[in-house]
N, C-alpha and C positions, 0 to 999 in steps of 0.2 A: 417799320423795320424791327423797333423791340418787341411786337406782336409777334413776328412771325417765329424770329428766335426761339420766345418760349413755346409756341405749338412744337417746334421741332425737338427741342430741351423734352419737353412732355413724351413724345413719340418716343426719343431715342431707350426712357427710364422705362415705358411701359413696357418695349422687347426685352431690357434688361431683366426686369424682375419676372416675364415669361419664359425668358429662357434660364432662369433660376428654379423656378417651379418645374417647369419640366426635369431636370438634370434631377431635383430631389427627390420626383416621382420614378425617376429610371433607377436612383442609386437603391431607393427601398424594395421597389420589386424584383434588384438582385438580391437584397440584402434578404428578400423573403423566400427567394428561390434556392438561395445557396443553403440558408436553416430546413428548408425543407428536403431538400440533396444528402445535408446531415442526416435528417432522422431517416430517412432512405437507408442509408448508408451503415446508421449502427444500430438498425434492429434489426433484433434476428426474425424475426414472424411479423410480414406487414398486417396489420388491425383487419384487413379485409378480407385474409386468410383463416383466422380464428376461428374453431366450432366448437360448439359447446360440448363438456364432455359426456360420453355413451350413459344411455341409464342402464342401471343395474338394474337387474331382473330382482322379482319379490324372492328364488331357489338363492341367489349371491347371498339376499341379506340375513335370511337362516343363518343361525348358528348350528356348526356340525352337531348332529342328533344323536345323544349314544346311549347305547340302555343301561343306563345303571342305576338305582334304587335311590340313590341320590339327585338324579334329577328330577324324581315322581312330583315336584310343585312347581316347575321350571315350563313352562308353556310351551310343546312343541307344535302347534298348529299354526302358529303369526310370526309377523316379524317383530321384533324386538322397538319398543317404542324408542328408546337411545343406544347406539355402538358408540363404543369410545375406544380409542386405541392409548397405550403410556397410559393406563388409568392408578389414580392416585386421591385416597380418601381418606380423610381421619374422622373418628369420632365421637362427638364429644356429650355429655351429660353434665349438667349444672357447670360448664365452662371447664369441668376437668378429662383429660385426654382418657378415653375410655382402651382403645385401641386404632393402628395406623395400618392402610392395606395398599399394595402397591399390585399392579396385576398386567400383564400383556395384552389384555383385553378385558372389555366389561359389555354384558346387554342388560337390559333397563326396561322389566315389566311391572308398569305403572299400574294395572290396576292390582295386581296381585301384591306389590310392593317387595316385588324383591330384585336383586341383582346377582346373575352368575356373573364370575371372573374365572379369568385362566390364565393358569401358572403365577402361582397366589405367594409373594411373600407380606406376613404380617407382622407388627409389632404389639403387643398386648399389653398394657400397664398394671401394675399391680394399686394396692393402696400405698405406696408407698413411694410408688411413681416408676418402679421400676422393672427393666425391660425384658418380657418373657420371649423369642423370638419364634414362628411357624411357617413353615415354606411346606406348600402342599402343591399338586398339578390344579386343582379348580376350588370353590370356595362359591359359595351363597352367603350374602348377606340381606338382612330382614328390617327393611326402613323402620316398621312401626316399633321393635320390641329392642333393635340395635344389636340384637341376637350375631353369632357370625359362626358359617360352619365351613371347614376346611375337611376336602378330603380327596383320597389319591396320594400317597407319599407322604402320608402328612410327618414331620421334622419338626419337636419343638424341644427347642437351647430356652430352662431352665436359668436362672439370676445366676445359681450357685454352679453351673456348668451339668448340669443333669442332666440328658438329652434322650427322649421316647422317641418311638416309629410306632406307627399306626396306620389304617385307611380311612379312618375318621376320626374328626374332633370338634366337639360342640365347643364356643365362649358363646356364656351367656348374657348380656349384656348389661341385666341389672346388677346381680350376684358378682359377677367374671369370675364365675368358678367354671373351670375344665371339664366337660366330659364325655368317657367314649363308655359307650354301651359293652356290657359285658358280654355282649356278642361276637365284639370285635379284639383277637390280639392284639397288644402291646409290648413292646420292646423297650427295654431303658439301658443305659448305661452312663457310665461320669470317664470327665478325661483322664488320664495318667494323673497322679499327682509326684512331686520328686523323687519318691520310692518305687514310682512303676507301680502303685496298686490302684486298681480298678473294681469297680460296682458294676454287674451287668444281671440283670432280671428279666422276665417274661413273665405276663399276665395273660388274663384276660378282664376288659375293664378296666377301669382309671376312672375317679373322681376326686378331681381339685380345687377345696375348695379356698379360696383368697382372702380371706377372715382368719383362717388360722392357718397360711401356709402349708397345710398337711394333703399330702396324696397318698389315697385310698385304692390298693392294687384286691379287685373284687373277686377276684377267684382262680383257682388254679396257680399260684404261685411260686415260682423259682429265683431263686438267687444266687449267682455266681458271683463269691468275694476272690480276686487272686490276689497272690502277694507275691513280688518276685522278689525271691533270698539267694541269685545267682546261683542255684544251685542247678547241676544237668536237670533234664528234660524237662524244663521252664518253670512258670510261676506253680505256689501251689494255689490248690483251689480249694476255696469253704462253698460248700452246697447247702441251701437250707430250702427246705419244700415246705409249703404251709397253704391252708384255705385261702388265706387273705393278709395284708400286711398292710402297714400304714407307717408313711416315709413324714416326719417330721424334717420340715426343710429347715425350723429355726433352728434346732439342733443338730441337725446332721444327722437324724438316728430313726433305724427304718425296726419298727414296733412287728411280732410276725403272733398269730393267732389261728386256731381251730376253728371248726365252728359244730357246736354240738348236733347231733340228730338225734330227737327222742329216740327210745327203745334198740337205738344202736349202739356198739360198741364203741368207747372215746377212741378217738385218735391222736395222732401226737405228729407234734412238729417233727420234722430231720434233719440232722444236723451231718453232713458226713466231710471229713476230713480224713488225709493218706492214713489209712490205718488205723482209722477212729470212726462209729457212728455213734450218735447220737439222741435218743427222742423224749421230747418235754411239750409240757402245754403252753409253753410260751417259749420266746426268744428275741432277743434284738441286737445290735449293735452298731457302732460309730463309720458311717460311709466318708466323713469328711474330712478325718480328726491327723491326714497327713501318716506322720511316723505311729501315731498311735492308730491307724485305721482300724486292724484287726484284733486288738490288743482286748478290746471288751467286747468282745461277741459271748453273749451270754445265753444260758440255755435255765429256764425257769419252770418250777412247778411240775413235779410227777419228773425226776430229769433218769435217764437208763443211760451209759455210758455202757461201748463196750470198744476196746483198746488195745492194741497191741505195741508195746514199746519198740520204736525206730527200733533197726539195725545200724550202729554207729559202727564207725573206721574200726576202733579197738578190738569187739564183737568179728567182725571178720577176719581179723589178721591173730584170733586166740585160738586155738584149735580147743582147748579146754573150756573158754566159756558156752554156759550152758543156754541154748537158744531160749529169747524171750517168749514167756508165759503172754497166755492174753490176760487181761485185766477189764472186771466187771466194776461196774459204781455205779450207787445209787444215791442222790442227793436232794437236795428244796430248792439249789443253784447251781450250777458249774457255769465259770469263767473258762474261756481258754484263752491261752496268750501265745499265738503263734508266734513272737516274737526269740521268746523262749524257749521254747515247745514245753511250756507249762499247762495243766490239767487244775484246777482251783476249784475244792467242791469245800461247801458250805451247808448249813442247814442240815442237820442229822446225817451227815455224810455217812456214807459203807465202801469201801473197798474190797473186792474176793477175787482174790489170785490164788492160783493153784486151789489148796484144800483149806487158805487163809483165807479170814475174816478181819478187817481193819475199821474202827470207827474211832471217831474222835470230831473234836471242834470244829477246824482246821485241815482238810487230806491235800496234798500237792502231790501228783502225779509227774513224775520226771520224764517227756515222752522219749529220750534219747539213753535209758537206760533205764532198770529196774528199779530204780531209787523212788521210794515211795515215803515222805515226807507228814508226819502225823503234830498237830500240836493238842498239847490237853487230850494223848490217846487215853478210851476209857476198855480198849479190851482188845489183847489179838488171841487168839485160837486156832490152835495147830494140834494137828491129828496125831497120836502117843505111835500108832502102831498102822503101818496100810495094810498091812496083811488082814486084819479084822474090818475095812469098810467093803460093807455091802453093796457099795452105786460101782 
């Protein structure tokens, strides 16, 4: 009788724990159906739909082709070993930042070693760390020599607010000196400063070198100084023409020069203001210098002055005064000082108005009246009788 008990005991545990195995085998293969109903349920693209994406043809991966003199080392027969889109490069020489390029596209021929980008803005460093800016439409840069050349629109913001327009512009990479071939125009100008006066020039050529801050404007040169004194029809304007000029950025002062031709005639700088020219073999003055901008434009060596004093308020409203004389001078310097409408000749100065002659130390030319200013005069000479000159 207790034999049989336990067979039956036995029998009753072994359904028990089978019908436990089963129930945990039914509950998992919901529990696996219903995870699987899930990823059903929140994916957007079942895995068995997926195709791989379309290949691009060898014509896609061309870079558009365009004739321009600038891309003459640029490979147009293959495809480009690397494209890169948001392209983003700095770089560097003995661990110090040379210059930084950012670009909307870059292609990457490996064996030639170079890379076009398009719609190029760069950052250029100087020796001093500091930041020259250039945003051009395309750009080549030169793995082996770190070379970088920007062009199309090229746009480059100067430390000191200087800013040129060009279609091309070399950095070199060892040097980082600037430069565009005097083949190509150049445009410069600086921002407003608190007086509203502005630098604006045209070349041909530019060479900058980073050693001595100095940019070399190579030929054909003009220079528009204005200065605005609220007076009607707007600022006035200093015009100076010259072979070539050289902009000292430590100073602020842009140097102007000739350039001789044997067996030809010298030539001379120009200097022209309302009612004033002027021509000498040299010339410079202050582009940065604020209130004092215009203040030292100076005209040097062999200097002709030829002048005609303003008409002021007074002068119009005198029926009796007598209309202003022109006025010649010859000097070793003249200052002008628009500020004043002062004339400052130096150096063996001469003055001749009318059938007068003026020399002395010292001459001040008053341009807003006939007041002619002498110190240490050593002669004036006035004709006894007009009836008896000959001219």
């Amino acid at each position: 009788m207790e034999v049989t008990f336990t067979k039956k005991l036995k029998r009753s545990l072994l359904k028990l724990y089978a019908k436990r195995a089963k129930l945990r085998t039914v509950l998992a293969v919901s529990l696996g159906l219903i995870i699987f109903i899930q990823i059903l349920a929140f994916s957007p693209i079942r895995l068995e739909a997926d195709a791989p994406p379309p290949e691009m043809s060898e014509e896609e991966l061309m870079p558009v082709a365009k004739d321009s003199p600038f891309l003459s080392t640029v490979p147009k027969d293959r495809v480009p070993e690397y494209s890169v889109e948001g392209f983003q490069y700095v770089s560097l020489a003995g661990g110090v930042k040379q210059w930084k390029i950012q670009a909307d596209h870059a292609f990457f021929y490996q064996k030639e070693g170079i890379a076009h980008t398009l719609v190029v803005k760069a950052i250029v460093y100087d020796k001093d760390g500091k930041e020259t800016h250039v945003k051009g439409d395309e750009a080549k840069y030169f793995f082996s020599t770190g070379d970088l050349e920007v062009f199309g629109n090229v746009v480059t913001t100067f430390t000191d607010g200087l800013k040129t327009k060009s279609q091309y512009m070399k950095y070199t990479g060892l040097t980082r000196n600037v430069d565009i071939p005097i083949s190509y125009v150049v445009e410069g100008w600086s921002d407003p400063t608190a007086n509203k006066d502005t630098l604006e020039f045209e070349a041909f050529g530019m060479n900058y070198q980073n050693s001595t801050q100095k940019a070399e404007l190579l030929s054909q040169v003009k220079v528009f100084a204005k200065r605005d004194l609220g007076k009607p029809g707007g600022p006035e304007k200093t015009t100076i023409v010259s072979d070539r000029a050289v902009v000292d950025r430590n100073r602020s002062l842009v140097r102007f020069f000739m350039a001789d031709q044997p067996g030809k005639k010298i030539r001379l700088i120009g200097i022209d203001q309302p009612g004033m020219k002027c021509e000498a073999r040299r010339a410079e003055f202050q582009y940065g210098a604020k209130e004092k901008q215009l203040r030292t434009v100076r005209a040097l060596e062999e200097v002709k002055i030829e002048e005609v004093p303003q008409m002021t308020t007074d002068y119009k409203n005198n029926p009796r005064a007598k209309a202003p004389l022109k006025r010649y001078a010859t000097a070793g310097l003249a200052v002008f000082d628009t500020i004043k409408n002062l004339i400052i000749l130096r150096d063996f100065p001469q003055v001749y108005q009318d059938r007068d002659t003026i020399t002395g130390e010292v001459i001040i030319l008053h341009r807003l009246s006939n007041l002619v200013e002498v110190e240490q005069s050593n002669a004036i000479s006035t004709p006894v009788n007009d009836d008896n000159d000959d001219t």
